[in-house]
DOTI-384003 format. One record per residue (C-alpha): x, y, z; residue number from 1; residue in one letter. Coordinates in Angstrom, 1 decimal, m for minus. Last residue first. Layout:
<nodes>
NODE/c1/c2/c3/n/res
NODE/X/Y/Z/NUM/A
...
</nodes>
This chain:
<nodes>
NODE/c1/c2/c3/n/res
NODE/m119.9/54.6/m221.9/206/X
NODE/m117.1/57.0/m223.6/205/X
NODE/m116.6/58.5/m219.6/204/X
NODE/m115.9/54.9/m218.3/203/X
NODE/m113.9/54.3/m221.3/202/X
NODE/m111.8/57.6/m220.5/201/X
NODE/m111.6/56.5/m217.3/200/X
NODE/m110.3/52.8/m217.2/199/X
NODE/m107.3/54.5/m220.1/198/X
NODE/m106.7/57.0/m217.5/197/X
NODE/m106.6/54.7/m214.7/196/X
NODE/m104.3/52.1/m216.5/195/X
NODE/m102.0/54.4/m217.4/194/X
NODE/m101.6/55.6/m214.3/193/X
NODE/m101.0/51.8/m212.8/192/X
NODE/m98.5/51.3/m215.6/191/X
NODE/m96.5/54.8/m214.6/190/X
NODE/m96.8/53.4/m211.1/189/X
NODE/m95.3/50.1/m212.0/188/X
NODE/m92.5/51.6/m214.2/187/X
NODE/m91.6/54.1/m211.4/186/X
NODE/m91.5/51.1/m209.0/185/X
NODE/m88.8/49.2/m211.4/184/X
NODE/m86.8/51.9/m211.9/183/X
NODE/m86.3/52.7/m207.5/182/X
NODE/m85.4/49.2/m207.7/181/X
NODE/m83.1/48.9/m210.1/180/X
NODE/m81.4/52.4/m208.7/179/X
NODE/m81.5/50.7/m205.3/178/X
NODE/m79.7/47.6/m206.5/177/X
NODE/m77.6/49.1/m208.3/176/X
NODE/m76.4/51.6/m205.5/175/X
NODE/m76.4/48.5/m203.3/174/X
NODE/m74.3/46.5/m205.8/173/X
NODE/m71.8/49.5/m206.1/172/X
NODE/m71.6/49.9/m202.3/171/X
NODE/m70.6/46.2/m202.2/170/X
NODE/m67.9/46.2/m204.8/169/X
NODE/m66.2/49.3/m203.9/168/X
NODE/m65.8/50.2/m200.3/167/X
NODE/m65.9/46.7/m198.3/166/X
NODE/m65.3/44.6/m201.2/165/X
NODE/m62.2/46.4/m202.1/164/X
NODE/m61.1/46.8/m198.7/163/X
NODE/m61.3/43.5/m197.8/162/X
NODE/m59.6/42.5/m201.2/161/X
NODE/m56.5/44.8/m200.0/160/X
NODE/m56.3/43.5/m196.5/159/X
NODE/m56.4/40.3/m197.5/158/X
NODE/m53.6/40.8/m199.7/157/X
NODE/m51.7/42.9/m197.2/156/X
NODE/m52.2/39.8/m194.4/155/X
NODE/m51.0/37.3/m197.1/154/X
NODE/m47.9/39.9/m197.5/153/X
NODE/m47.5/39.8/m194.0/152/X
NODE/m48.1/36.1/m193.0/151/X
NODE/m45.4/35.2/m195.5/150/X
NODE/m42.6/37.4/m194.0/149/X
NODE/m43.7/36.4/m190.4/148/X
NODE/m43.0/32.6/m191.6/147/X
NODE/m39.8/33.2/m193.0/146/X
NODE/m38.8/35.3/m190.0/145/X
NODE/m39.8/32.4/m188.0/144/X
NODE/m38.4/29.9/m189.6/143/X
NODE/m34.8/31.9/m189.9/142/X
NODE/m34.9/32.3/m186.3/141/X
NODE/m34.7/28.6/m185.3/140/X
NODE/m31.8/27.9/m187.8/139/X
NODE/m30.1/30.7/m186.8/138/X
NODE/m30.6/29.5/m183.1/137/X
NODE/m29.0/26.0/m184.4/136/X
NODE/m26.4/27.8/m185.9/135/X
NODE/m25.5/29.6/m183.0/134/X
NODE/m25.6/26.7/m180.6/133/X
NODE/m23.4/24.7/m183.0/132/X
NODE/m20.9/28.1/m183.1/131/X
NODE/m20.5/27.7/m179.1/130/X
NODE/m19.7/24.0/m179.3/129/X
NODE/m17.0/24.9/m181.8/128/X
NODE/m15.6/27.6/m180.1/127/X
NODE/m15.5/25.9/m176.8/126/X
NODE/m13.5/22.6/m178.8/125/X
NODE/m11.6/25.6/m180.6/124/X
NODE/m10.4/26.3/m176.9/123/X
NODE/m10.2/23.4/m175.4/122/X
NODE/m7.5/22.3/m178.0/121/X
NODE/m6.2/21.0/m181.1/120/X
NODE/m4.3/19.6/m183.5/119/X
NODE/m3.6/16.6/m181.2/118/X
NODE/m6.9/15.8/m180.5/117/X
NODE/m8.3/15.0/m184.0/116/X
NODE/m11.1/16.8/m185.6/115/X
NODE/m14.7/15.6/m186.0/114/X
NODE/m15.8/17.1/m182.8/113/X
NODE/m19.6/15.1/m182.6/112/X
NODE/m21.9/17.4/m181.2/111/X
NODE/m25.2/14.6/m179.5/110/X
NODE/m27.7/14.6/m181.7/109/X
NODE/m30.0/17.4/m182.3/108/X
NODE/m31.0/16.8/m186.4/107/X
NODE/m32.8/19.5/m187.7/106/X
NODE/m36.6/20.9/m188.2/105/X
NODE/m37.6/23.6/m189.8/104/X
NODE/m41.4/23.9/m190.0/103/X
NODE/m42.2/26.5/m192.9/102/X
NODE/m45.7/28.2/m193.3/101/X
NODE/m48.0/27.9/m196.3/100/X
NODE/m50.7/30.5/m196.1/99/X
NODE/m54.1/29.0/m197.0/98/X
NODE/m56.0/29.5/m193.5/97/X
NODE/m52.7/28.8/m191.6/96/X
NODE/m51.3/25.4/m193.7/95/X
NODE/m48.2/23.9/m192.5/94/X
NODE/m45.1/23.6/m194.1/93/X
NODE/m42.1/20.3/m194.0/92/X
NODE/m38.2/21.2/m194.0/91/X
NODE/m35.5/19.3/m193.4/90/X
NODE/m31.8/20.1/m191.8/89/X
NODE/m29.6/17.4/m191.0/88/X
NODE/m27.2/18.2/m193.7/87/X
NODE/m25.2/20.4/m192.3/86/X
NODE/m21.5/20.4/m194.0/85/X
NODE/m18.5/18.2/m193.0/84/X
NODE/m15.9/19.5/m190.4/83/X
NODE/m12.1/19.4/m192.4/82/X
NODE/m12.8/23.0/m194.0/81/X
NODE/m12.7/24.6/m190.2/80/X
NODE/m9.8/22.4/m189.1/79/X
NODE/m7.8/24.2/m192.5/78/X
NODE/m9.2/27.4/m191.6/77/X
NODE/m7.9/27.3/m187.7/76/X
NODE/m5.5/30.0/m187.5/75/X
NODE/m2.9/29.7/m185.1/74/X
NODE/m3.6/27.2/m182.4/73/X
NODE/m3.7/29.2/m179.6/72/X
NODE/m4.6/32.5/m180.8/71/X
NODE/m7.1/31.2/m183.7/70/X
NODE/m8.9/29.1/m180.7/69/X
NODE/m9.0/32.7/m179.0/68/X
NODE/m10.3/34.3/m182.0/67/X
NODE/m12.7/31.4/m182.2/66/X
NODE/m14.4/31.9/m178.6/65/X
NODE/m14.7/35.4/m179.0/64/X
NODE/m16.7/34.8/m182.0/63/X
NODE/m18.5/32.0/m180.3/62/X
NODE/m19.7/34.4/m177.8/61/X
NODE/m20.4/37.5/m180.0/60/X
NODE/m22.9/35.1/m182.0/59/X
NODE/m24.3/33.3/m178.8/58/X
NODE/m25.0/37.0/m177.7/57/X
NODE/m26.9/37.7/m181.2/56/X
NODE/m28.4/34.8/m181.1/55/X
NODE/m30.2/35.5/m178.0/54/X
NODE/m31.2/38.6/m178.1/53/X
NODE/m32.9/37.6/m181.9/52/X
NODE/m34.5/35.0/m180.3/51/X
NODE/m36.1/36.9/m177.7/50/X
NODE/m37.0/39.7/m180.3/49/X
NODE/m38.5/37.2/m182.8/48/X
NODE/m40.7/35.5/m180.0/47/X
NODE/m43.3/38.1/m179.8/46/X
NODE/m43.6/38.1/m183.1/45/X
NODE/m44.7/34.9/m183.8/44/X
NODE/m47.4/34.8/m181.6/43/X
NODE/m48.2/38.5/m183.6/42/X
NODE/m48.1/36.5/m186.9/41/X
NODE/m50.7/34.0/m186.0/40/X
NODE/m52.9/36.4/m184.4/39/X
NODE/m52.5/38.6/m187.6/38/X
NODE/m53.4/35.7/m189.8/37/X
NODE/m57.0/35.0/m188.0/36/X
NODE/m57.6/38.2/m188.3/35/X
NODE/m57.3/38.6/m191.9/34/X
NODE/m58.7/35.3/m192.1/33/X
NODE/m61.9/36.6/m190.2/32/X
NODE/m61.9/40.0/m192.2/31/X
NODE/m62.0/37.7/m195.4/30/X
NODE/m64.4/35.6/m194.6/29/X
NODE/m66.8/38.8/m193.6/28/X
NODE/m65.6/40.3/m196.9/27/X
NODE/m66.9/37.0/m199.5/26/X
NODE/m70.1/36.7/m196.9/25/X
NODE/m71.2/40.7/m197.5/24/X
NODE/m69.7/39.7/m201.8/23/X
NODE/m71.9/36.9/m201.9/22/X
NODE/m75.2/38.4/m200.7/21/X
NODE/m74.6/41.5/m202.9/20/X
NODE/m74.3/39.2/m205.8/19/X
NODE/m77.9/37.4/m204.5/18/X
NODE/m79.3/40.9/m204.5/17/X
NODE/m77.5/41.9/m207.8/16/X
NODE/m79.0/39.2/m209.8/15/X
NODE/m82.7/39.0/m208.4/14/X
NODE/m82.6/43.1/m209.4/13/X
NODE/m81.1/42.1/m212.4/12/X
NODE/m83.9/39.0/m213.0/11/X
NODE/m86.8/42.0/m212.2/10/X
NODE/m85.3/44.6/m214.7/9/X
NODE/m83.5/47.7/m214.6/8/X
NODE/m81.1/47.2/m216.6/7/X
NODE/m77.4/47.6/m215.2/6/X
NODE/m76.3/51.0/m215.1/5/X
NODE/m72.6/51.4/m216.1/4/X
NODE/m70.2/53.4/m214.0/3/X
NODE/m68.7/56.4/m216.2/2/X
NODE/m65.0/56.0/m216.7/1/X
</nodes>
């Protein structure tokens, strides 16, 4: 599809300049956020992997843990349905440059074992203590990966409309600009000819 010449007149000339204006400041704002989102994310980054480590480990650990609870005690399904669900957890977000970002927090008190002592053992007491740290990594991780998630896709976004200010909108205006311009001078010389030949000839009729 063709690209469609504006007028060339004085108010689209004023029109384009002051749209040119807004889309230099609209891609400067949005190179700053885009930077701005990428510092945020790589903080972020750097902790996944240590996390990540470190639940993985706690992970094995508690497994091990619970297969030798399960050895001892025979399995421990019915124990496991007793313990009452997490409900501790809340979440509240925070703003980075318009990208809402999740703040997990949850209840550290003090593990309660919520099982009697004469169904069990040290071992599922281990196991249990071990699965508490897990989840509470897991909790920990899952902000973070939320949050990276979100600061990507903003980041793409940005990205995008960056680009399309940087290599469409704003060369357009200045093509427009320059063709209205360019227009505009031609008229004025063709009007300043005219004017000389019409001064002329009534110089040569007098």
């Amino acid at each position: 599809m063709a690209n469609l010449r504006p007028s060339p007149t004085k108010g689209n000339l004023i029109h384009s300049k002051k749209s040119l204006e807004l889309a230099k400041l609209g891609y400067d704002l949005m190179d700053r956020k885009r930077n701005v989102l990428i510092r945020e994310m790589m903080n972020l980054v750097d902790k996944v992997k240590y996390l990540r480590d470190n639940l993985t480990e706690a992970y094995a650990e508690a497994y091990v843990a619970l297969q030798q609870a399960n050895i001892s005690l025979g399995v421990v399904s019915e124990i496991a349905n007793a313990i009452t669900v997490e409900e501790g957890i809340k979440i509240v977000y925070r703003s980075v440059m318009g990208v809402e970002i999740p703040i997990v927090t949850f209840d550290e008190t003090d593990v309660v074992l919520e099982y009697g002592f004469e169904e069990s053992n040290s071992r599922l007491d281990e196991a249990t203590i071990k699965y508490i740290i897990a989840k509470r990594l897991t909790i920990v991780l899952a902000e973070i990966d939320t949050s990276i998630y979100r600061l990507a896709r903003a980041i793409q976004k940005t990205q995008k409309r960056a680009n399309a200010l940087r290599n469409i909108v704003i060369p357009n205006l200045e093509s427009d600009i320059k063709y209205i311009a360019e227009s505009l001078e031609e008229k004025e010389r063709e009007g300043f000819i005219r004017l000389k030949v019409i001064k002329n000839k009534k110089n040569q009729s007098n």
